[in-house]
N, C-alpha and C positions, 0 to 999 in steps of 0.2 A: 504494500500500500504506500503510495506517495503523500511525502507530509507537507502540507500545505506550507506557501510560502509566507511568513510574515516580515514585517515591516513597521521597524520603530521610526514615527514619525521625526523629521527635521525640521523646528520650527522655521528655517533659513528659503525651503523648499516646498515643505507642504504645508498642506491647509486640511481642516480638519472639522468635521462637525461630528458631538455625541448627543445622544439625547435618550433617554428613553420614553418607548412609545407604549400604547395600550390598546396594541394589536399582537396576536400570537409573530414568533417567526417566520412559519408559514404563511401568513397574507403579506408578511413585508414580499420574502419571496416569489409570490405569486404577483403582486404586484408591479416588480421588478424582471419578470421574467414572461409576461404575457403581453403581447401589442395593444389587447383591447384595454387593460386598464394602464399602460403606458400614458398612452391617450388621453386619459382624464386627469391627471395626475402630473406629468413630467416638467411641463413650465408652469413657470406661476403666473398666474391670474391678472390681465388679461391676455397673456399670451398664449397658446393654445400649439395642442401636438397633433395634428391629424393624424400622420404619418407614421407606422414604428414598424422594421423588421426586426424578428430575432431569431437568429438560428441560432442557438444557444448549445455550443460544443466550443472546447477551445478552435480557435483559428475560427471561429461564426463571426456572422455577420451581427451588430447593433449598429441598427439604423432607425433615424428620427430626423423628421421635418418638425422645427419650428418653425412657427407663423405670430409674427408680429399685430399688434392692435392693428395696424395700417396694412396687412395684406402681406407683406414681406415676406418672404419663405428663404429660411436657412437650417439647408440636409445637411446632416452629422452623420458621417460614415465610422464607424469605429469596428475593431475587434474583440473578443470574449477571449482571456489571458488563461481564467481560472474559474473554476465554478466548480464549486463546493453545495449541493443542493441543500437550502433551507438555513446556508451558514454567512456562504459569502461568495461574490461574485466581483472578478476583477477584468476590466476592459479596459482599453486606450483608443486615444482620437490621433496616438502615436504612428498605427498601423491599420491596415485595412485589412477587409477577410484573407484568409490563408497566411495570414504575417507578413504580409506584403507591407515594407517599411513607407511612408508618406514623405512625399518632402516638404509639406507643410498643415498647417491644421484645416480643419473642414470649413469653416466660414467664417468671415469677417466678425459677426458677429463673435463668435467665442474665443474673439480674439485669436492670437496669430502665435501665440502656446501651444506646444502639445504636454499631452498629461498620460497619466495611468489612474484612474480611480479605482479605488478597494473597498465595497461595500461591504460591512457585516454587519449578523443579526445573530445575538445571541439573548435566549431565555433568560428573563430578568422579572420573576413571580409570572403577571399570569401577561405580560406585554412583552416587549423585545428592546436591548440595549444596542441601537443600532449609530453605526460607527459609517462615516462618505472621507474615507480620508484620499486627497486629489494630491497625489504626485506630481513635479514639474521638475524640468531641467532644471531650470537656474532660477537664480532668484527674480529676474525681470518679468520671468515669467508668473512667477507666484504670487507677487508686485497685483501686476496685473491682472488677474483672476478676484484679488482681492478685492480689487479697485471696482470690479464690474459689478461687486454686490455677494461674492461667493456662499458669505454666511448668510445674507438676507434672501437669495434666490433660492440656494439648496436647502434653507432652515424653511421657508414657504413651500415650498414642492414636498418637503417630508410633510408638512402639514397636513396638506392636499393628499396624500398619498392615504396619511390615516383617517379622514373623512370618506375619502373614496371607497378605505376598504373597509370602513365600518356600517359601509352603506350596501355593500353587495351581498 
């Protein structure tokens, strides 16, 4: 059996949201790993997700169209690193399916960084202790991630996530 890879944050490079929520691990999961509630969930309010592929095996595809209040459409092509079911799920905007390296990010929009995000979800009584830690090259990049709202966009989308799945 392969032991998962972990990752002590650098505050220098990454960014980091915890929180616990009062949803089991499973709907973080499911959440996380299904296009239909992608969709209702991934950007925050009033920006919206039509769009989500996910062929969820290392080297899959994550994929999402944001749509801006004004019409705007900006596709996120990314890869699945790891996937741990029900624990934790690691992709990058670094590479595209099959580890095909990028040579630069997917839209203007999420800035001109690449990353590795590391989600986990671990049982924490009857909710889940869920961890969005965003990996970055250097620090200009981490800079900037910060600067676009990182804690206030992905601290709103977890929000969204646990109403969504407290409603299905």
């Amino acid at each position: 059996m392969n032991t998962p890879i972990t990752h002590t944050p650098d505050p220098k490079l990454d960014l980091l949201l915890e929180r616990i929520v009062d949803v089991r691990p499973e709907l973080v999961w499911r959440a996380w790993t299904t296009p239909e509630h992608i969709t209702k969930w991934f950007t925050p309010k009033p920006w919206e997700t039509p769009e989500c592929e996910i062929d969820l095996r290392p080297g899959g595809r994550f994929y999402t169209v944001m749509r801006s209040p004004e019409g705007e459409r900006f596709p996120g092509e990314s890869c699945f690193l790891e996937i741990v079911e029900n624990r934790k799920l690691v992709w990058t905007n670094a590479m595209e399916p099959g580890y095909r390296p990028k040579m630069s990010a997917a839209t203007e929009h999420c800035g001109d960084f690449l990353f590795t995000a590391v989600i986990t979800m671990e049982p924490a009584g009857t909710g889940t202790k869920y961890s969005a830690l965003v990996i970055h090259r250097d620090e200009a990049g981490r800079k900037q991630h910060e600067e676009m709202g990182f804690h206030d966009g992905w601290g709103t989308a977890l929000d969204q996530l646990v109403a969504h799945m407290k409603s299905v």
